[in-house]
TORKOL-4160 file (C-alpha; in steps of 0.2 Angstrom, whole numbers, padded with zeros to 4 digits, m for minus):
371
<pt num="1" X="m0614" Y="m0510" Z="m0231"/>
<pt num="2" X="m0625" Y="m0522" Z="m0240"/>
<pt num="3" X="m0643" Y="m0525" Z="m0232"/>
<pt num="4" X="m0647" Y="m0544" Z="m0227"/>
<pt num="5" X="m0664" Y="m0552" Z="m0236"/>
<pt num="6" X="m0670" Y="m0567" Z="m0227"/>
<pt num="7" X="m0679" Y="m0583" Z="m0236"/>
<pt num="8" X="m0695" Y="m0588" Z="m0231"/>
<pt num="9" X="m0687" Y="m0601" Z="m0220"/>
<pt num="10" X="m0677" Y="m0590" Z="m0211"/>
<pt num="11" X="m0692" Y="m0580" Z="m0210"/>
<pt num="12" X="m0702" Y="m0593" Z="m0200"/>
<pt num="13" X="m0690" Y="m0597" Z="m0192"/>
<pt num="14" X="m0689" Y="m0577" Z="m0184"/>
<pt num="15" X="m0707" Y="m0581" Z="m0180"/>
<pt num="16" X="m0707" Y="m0596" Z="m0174"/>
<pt num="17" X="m0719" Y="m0603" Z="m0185"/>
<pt num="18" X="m0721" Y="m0612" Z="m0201"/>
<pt num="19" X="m0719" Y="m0606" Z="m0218"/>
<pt num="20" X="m0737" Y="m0607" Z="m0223"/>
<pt num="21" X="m0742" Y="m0595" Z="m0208"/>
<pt num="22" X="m0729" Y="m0582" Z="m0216"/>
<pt num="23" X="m0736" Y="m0585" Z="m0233"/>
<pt num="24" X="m0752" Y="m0582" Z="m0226"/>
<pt num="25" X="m0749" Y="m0564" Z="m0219"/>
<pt num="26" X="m0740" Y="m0560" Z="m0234"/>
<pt num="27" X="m0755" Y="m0563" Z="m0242"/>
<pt num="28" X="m0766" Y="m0554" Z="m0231"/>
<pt num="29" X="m0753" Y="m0540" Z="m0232"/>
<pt num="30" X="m0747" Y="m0541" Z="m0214"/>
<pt num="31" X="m0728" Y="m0540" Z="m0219"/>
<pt num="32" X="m0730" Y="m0523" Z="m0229"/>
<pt num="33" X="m0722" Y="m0521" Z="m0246"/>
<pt num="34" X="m0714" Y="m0535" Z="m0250"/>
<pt num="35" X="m0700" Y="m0533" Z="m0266"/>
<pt num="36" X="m0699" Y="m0546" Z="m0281"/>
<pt num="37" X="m0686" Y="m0553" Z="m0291"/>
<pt num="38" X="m0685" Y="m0561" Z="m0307"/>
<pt num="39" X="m0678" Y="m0579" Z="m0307"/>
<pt num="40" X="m0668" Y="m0585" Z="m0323"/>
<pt num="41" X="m0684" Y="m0596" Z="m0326"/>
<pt num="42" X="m0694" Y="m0581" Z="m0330"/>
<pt num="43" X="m0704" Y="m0585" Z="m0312"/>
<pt num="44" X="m0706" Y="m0570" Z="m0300"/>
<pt num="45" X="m0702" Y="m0575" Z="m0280"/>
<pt num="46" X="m0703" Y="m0562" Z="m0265"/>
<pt num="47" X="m0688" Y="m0553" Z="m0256"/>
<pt num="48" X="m0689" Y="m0552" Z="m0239"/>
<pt num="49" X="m0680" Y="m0536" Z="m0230"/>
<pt num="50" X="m0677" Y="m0530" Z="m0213"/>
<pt num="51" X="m0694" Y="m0524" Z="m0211"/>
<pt num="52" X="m0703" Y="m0542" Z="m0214"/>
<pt num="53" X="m0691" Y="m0552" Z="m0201"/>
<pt num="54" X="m0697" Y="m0537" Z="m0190"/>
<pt num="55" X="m0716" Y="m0540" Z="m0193"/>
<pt num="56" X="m0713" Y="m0560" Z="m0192"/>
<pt num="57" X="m0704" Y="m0556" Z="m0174"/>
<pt num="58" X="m0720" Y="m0546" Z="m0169"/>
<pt num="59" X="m0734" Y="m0558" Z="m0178"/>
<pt num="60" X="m0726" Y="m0572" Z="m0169"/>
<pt num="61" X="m0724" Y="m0566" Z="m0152"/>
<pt num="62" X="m0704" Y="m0567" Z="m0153"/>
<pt num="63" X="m0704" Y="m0547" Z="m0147"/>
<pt num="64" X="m0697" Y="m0552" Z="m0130"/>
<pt num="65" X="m0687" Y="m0536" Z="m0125"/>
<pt num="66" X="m0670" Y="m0536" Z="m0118"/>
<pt num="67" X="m0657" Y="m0524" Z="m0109"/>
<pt num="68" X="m0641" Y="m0530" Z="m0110"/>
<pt num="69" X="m0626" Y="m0521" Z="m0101"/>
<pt num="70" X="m0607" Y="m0527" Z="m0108"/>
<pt num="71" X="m0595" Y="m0526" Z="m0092"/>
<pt num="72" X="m0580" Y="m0531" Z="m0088"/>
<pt num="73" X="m0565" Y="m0522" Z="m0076"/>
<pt num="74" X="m0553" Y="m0528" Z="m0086"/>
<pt num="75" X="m0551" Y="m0520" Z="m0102"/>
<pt num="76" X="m0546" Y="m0531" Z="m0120"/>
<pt num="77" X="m0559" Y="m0545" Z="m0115"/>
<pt num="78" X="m0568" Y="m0541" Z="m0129"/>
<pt num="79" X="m0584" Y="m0530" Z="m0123"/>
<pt num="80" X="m0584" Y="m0520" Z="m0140"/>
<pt num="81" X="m0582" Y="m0534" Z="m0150"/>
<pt num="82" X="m0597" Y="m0542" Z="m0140"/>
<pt num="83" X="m0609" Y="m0525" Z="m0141"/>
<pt num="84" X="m0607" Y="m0522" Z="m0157"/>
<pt num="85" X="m0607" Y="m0542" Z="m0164"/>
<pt num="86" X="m0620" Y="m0546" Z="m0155"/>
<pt num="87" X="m0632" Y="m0529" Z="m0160"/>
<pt num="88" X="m0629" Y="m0534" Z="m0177"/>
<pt num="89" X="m0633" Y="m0552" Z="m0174"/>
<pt num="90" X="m0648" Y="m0547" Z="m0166"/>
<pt num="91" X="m0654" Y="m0536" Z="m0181"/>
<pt num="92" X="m0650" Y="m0550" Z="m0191"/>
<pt num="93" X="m0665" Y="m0558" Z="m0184"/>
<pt num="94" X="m0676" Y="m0545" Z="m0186"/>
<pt num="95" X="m0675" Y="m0536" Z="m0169"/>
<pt num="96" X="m0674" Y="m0517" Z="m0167"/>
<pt num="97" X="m0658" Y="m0514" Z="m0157"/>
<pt num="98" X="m0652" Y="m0498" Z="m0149"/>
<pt num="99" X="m0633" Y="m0500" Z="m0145"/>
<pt num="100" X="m0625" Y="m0485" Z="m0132"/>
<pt num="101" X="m0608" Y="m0481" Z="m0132"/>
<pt num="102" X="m0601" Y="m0477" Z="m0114"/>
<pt num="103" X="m0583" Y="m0477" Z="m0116"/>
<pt num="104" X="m0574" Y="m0463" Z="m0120"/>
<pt num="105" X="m0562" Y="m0471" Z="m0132"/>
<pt num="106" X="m0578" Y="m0473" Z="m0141"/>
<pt num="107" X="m0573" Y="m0490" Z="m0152"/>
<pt num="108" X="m0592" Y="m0495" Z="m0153"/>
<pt num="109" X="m0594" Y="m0479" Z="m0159"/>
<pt num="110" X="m0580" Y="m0479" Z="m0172"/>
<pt num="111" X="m0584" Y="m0499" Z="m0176"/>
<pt num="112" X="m0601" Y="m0492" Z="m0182"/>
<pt num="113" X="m0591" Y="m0479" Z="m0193"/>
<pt num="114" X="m0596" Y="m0464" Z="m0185"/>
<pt num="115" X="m0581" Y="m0450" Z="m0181"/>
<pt num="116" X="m0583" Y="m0446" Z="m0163"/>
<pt num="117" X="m0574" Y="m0429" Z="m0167"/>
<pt num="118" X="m0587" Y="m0424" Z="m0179"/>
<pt num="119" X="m0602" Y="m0428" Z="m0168"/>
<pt num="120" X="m0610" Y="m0414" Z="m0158"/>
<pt num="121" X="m0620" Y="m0424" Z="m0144"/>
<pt num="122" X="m0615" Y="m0437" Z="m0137"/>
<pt num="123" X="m0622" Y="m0452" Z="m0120"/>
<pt num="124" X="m0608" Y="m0437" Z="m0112"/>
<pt num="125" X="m0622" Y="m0425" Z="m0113"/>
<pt num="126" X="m0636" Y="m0437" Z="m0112"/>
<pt num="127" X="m0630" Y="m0440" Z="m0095"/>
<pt num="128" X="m0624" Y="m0424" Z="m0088"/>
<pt num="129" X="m0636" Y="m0410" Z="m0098"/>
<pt num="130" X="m0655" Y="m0412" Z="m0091"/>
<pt num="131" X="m0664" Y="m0404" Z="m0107"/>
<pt num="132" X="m0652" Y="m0419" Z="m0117"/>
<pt num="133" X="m0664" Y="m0431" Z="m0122"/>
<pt num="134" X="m0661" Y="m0450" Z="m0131"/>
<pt num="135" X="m0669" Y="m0442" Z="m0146"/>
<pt num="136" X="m0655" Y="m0429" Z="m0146"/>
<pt num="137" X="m0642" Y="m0442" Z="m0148"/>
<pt num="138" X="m0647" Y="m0457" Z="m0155"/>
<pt num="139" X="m0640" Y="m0459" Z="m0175"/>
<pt num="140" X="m0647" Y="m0472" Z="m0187"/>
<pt num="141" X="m0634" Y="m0484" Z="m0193"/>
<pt num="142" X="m0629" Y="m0491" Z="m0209"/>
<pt num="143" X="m0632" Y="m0509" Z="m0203"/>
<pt num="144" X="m0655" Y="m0508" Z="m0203"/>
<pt num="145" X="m0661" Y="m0511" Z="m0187"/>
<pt num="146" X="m0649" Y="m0503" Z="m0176"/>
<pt num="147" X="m0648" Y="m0485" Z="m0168"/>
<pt num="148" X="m0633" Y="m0478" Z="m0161"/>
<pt num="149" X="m0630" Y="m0466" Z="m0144"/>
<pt num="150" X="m0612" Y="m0461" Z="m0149"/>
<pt num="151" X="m0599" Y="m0459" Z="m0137"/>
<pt num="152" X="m0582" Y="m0445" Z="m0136"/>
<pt num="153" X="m0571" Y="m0440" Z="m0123"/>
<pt num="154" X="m0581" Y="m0429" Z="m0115"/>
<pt num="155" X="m0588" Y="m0445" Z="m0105"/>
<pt num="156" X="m0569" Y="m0443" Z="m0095"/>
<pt num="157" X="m0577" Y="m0429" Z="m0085"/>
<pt num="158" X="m0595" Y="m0434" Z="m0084"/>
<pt num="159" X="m0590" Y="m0444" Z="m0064"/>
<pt num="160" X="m0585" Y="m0426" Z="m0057"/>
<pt num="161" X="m0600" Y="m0418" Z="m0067"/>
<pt num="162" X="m0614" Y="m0428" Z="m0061"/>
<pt num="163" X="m0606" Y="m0430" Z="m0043"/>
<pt num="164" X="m0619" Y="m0419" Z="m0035"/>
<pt num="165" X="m0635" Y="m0424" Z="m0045"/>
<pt num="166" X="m0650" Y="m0431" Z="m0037"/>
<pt num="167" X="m0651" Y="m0449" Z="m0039"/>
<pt num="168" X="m0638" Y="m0449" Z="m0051"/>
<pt num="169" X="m0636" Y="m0469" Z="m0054"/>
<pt num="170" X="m0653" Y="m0469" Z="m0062"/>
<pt num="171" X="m0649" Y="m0453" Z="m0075"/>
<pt num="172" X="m0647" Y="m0468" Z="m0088"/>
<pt num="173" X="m0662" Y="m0477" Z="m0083"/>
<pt num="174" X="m0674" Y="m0462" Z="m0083"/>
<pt num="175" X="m0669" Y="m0453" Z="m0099"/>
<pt num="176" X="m0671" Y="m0470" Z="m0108"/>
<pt num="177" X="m0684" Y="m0477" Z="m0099"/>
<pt num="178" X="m0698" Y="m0470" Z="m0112"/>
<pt num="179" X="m0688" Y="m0481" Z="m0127"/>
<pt num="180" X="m0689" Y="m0500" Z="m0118"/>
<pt num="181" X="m0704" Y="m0503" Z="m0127"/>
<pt num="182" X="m0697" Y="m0494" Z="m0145"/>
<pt num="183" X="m0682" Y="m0509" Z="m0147"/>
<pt num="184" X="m0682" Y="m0527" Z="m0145"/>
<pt num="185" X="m0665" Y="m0525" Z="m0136"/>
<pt num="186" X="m0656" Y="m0511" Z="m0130"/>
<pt num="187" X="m0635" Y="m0516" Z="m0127"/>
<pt num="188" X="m0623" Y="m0505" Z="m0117"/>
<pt num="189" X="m0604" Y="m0505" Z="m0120"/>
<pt num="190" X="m0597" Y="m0500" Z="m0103"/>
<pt num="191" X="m0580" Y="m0494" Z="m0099"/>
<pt num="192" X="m0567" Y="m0505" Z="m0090"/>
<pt num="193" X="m0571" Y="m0499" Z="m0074"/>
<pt num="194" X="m0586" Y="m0500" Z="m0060"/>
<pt num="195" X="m0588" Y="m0479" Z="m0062"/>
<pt num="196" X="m0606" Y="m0471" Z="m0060"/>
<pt num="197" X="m0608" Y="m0473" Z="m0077"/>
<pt num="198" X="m0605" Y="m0492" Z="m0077"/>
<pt num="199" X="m0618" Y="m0492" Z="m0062"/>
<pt num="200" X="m0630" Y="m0482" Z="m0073"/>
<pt num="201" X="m0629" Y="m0495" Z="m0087"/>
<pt num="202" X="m0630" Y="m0508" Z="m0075"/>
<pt num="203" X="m0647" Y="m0501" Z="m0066"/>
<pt num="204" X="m0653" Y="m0497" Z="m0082"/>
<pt num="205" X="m0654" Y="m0514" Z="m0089"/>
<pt num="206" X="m0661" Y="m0532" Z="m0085"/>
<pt num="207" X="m0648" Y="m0543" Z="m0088"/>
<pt num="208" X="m0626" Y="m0541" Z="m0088"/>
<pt num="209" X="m0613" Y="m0550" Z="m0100"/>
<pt num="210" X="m0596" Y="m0552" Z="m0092"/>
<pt num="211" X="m0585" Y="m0557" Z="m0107"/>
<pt num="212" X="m0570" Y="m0567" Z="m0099"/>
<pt num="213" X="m0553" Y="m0571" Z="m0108"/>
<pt num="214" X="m0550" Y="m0590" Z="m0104"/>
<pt num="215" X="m0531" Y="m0585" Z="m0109"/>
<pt num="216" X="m0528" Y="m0575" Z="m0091"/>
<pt num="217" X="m0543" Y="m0575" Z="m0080"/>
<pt num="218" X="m0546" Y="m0576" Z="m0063"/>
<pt num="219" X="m0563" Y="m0584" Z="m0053"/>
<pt num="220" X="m0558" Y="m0572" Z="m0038"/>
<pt num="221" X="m0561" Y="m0558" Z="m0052"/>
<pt num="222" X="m0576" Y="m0561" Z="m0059"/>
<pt num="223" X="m0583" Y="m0566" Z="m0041"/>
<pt num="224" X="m0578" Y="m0547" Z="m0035"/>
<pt num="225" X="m0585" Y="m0543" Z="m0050"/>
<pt num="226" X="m0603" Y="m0553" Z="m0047"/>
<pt num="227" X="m0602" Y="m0548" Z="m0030"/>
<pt num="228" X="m0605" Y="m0532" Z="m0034"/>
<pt num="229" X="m0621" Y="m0535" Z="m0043"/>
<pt num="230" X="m0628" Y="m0543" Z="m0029"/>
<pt num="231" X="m0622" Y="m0527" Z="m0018"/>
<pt num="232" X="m0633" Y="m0516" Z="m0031"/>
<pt num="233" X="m0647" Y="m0528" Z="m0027"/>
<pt num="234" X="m0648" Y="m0525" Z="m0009"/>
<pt num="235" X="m0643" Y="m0508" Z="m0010"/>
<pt num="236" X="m0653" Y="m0501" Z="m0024"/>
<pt num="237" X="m0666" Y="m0516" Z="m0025"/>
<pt num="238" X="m0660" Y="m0520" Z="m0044"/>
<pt num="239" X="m0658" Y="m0539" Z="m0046"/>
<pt num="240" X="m0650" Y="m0543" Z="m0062"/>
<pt num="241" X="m0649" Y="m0559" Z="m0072"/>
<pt num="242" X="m0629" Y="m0561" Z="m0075"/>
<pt num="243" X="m0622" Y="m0571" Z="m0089"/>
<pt num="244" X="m0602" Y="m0575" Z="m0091"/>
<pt num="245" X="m0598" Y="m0576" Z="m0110"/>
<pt num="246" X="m0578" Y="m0585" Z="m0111"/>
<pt num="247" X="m0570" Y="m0575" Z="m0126"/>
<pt num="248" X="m0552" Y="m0578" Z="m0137"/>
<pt num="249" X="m0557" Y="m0596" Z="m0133"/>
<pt num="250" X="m0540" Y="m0608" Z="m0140"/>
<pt num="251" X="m0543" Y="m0625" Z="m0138"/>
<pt num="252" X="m0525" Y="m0629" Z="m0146"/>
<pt num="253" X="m0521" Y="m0623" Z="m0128"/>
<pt num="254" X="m0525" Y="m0636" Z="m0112"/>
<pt num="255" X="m0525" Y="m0619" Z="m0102"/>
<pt num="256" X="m0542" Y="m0613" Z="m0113"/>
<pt num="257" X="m0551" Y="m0630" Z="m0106"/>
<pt num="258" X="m0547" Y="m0630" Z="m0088"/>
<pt num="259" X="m0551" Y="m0613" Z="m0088"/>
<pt num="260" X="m0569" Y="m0617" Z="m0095"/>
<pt num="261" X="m0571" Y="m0632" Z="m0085"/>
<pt num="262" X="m0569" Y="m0623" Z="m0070"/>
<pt num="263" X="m0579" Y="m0608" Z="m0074"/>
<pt num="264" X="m0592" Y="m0620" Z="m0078"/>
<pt num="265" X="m0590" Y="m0629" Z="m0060"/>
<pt num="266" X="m0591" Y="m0611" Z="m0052"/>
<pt num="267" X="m0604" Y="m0603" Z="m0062"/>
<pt num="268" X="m0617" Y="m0617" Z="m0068"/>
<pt num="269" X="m0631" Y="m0612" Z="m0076"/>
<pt num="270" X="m0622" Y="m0595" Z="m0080"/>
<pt num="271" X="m0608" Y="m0598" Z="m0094"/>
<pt num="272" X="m0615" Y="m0595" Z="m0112"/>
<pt num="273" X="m0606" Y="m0605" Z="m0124"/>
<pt num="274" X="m0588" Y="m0600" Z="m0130"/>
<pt num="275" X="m0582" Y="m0587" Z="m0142"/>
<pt num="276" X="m0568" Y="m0595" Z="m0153"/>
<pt num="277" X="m0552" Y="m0585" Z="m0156"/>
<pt num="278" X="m0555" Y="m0578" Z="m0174"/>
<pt num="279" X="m0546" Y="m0566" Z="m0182"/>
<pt num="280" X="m0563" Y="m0560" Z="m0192"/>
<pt num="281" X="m0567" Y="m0552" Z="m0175"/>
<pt num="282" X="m0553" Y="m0539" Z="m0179"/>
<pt num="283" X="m0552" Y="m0538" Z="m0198"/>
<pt num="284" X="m0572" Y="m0535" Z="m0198"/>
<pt num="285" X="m0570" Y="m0517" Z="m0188"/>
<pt num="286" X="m0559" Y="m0512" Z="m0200"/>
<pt num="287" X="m0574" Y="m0513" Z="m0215"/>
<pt num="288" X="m0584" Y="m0505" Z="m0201"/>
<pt num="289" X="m0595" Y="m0522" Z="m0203"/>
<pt num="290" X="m0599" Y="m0535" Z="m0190"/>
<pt num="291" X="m0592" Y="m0551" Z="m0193"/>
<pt num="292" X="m0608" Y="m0557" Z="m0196"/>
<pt num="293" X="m0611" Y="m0548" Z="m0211"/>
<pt num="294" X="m0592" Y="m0546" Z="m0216"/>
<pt num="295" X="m0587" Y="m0565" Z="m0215"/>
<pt num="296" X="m0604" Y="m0573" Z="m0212"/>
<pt num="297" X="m0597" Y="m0591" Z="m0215"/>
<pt num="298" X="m0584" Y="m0587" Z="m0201"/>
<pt num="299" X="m0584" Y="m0595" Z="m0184"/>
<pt num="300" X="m0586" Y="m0579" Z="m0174"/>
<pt num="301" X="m0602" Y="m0575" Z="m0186"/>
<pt num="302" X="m0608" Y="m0593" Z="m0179"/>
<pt num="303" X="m0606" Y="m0591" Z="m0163"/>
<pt num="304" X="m0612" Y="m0573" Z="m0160"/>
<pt num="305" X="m0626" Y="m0579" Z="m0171"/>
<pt num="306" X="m0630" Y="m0592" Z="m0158"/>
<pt num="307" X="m0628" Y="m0579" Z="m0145"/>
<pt num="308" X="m0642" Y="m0568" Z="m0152"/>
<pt num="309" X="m0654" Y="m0583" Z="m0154"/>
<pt num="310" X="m0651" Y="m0587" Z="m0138"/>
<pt num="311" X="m0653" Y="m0571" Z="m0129"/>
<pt num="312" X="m0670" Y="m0568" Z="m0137"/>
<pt num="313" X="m0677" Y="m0586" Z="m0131"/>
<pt num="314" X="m0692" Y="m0584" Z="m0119"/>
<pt num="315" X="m0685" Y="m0584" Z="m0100"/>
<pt num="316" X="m0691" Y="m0603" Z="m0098"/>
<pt num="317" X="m0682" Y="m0610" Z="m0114"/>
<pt num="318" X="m0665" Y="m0602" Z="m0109"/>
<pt num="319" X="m0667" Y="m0611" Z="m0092"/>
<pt num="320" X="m0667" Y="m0628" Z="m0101"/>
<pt num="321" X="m0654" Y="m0625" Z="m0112"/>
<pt num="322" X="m0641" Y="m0618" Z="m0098"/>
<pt num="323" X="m0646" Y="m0632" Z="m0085"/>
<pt num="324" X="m0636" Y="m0643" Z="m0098"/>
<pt num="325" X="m0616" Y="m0643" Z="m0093"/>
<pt num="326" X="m0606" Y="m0636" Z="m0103"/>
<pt num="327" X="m0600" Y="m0649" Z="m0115"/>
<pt num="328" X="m0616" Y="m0659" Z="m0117"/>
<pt num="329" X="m0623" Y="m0641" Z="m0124"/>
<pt num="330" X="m0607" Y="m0642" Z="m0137"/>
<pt num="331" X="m0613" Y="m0659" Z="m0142"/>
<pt num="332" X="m0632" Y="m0653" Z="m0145"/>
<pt num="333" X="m0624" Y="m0638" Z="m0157"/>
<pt num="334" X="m0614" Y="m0651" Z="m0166"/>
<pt num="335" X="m0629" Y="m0659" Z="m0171"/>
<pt num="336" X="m0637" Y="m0645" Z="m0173"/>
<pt num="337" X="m0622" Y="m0639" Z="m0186"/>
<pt num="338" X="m0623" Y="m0655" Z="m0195"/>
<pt num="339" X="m0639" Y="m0653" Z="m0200"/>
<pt num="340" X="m0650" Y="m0656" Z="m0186"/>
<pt num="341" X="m0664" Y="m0645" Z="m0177"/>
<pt num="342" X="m0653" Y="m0630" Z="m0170"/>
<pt num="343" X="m0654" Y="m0626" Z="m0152"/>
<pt num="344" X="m0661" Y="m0642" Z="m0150"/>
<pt num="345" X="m0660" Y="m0648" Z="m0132"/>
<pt num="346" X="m0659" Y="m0667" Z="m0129"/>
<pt num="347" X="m0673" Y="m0677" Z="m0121"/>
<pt num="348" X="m0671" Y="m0681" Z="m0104"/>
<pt num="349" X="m0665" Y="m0701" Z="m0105"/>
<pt num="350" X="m0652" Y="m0693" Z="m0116"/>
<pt num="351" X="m0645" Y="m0679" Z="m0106"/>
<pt num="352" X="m0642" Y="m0692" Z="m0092"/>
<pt num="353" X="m0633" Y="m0703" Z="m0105"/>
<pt num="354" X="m0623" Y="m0687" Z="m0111"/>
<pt num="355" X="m0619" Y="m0680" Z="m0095"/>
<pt num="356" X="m0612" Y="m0701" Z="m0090"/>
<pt num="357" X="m0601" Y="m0698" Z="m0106"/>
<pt num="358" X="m0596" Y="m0681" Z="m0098"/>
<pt num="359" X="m0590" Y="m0689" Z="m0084"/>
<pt num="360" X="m0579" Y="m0701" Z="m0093"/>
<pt num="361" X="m0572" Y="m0686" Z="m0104"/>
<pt num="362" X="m0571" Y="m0672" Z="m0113"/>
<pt num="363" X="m0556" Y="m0667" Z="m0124"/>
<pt num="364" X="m0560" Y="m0651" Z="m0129"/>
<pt num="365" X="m0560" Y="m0652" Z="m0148"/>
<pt num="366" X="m0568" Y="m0641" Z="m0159"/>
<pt num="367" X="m0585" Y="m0639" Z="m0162"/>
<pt num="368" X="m0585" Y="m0645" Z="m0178"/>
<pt num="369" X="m0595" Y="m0635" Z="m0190"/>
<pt num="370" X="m0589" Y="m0619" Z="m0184"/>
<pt num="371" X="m0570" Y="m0621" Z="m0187"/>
């Protein structure tokens, strides 16, 4: 896999500052050792790795950590493709991501081009072996940044196995617990059910993703399935932060847009904006690449890309951006596609004349610089 340099742009942009600030500590040798390459005009320029988008996350106070659990009951949603596009998209901007496998078909696993077969410990053993620790399972990937817990088969039997242990919804959470400070993120891919292992994942992170495929959904569904979030919060005292992220979006169908309409008039201030159907999302798994790094240029890359920015937004800034209906945010990202400031939010005189146009209508075209 090829590894990503960043320009200084990008660079301050990860930080959150401007590019004299990040000339600055590469002067004072703040960002470590930084490469060099010859241009065509015999002048030397800096090349910026992994390591340096990392330092600039940390230099500029970005390093807000995230736990992020994938879930849906429904299985073909896209959870996969969400954990492992959106880890990636988050290493892309320089975050330290630890992605765990907890299905036992293992396609994160596999998407990462690991052979579950060949691998001796697995988040199986993590969970049902006490002396199994994190360090015991976690691989290093070939994408920089992220670090794997593998999953096999063997997570079939791990329900009846732990049946009997002590607090046994908080295994996940106390064997990782000592590594929330080591990643920027840490993202669970769950399996297509509510088992104890899902409830592990879910008590062991902060915030939940529920991919939903606008081309058969049900608002009944994902309220059963939001309801029992809010029955692990007064049972267990865990409140969690729940996002719904519509997948396999097709606006060529009206279905794609009533469905979105309505998930936006039931879930406000929850719906993260729409994966696109894409067929880079399947053909990048294959390369055992992200899309991101696969078919950059893609719209899937776009959107996941948006995504990972907007998931590492400081608690206040994502407030604002997801008090904006649904549509008026499309508007803002197709200015910000065309050129203007990305993620910017419009000022307040001109949310209320967006969300008036809103009311007039919406036809659900495509969001221009991302076809």
């Amino acid at each position: 896999m090829s590894t990503k340099t960043y320009t200084l742009e990008e660079l301050a942009s990860i930080a959150g500052v401007e590019t004299s600030e990040v000339l600055a500590w590469e002067r004072d040798g703040y960002l470590g050792e930084v490469g060099r390459a010859n241009e065509e005009d015999g002048r030397w320029r800096s090349v910026y790795g992994f390591e340096q988008a990392e330092r600039c996350v940390e230099l500029g106070g970005r390093g807000i950590p995230r736990r992020i659990c994938i879930v849906n009951q429904k299985g073909g949603v896209g959870k996969t493709t969400t954990a492992f596009t959106l880890a990636a998209a988050l290493a892309d901007i320089g975050r330290r991501v630890l992605a765990v496998d907890l299905d036992a078909q293992a396609n994160l696993t596999t998407s990462f081009g690991f052979d579950p077969d060949t691998i001796d410990l697995t988040s199986a053993d993590l969970l049902t072996e006490e002396d199994v620790m994190p360090e015991d399972v976690i691989l290093e990937t070939a994408i920089e940044g992220i670090h794997a817990i593998p999953a096999d088969i063997k997570l079939c039997a791990v329900e009846t196995r732990i049946q009997d242990t002590m607090m046994r919804e908080r295994i996940l959470d106390t064997k990782l617990a000592s590594l929330y400070d080591r990643y920027h993120a840490i993202v669970y891919d769950c399996p297509p059910n509510l088992s104890r292992i899902t409830i592990n994942a879910l008590v062991a992170s902060q915030e939940v993703i529920v991919p939903v495929e606008t081309q058969s959904y049900s608002i009944k569904a994902i309220s059963d399935l939001t309801n029992t979030f809010s029955l692990l919060k007064a049972k267990m005292h865990h409140d969690l932060l729940v996002w719904i992220l519509p997948t396999k979006v097709d606006r060529r169908m009206r279905l794609a847009g009533d469905i979105l309409d309505a998930l936006d008039e039931a879930f406000r201030g929850r719906i993260l904006d729409p994966v696109h159907v894409d067929s880079n999302l399947i053909r990048a798994p294959l390369l055992c690449e992200p899309v991101t790094r696969a078919f950059p240029a893609s719209r899937a890359s776009l959107e996941y890309a948006r995504l990972a920015r907007f998931v590492v937004l400081p608690d206040d800034e994502r407030q604002k951006w997801m008090d904006l209906p649904l549509s008026t945010r499309r508007k803002v990202i197709e200015r910000a596609e065309h050129g203007e400031e990305d993620l910017g939010l419009p000022d307040d005189e001109e949310a209320e004349d967006e969300e008036a146009e809103d009311d007039v209508a919406v036809d659900g075209e495509n969001v221009s610089a991302s076809a």
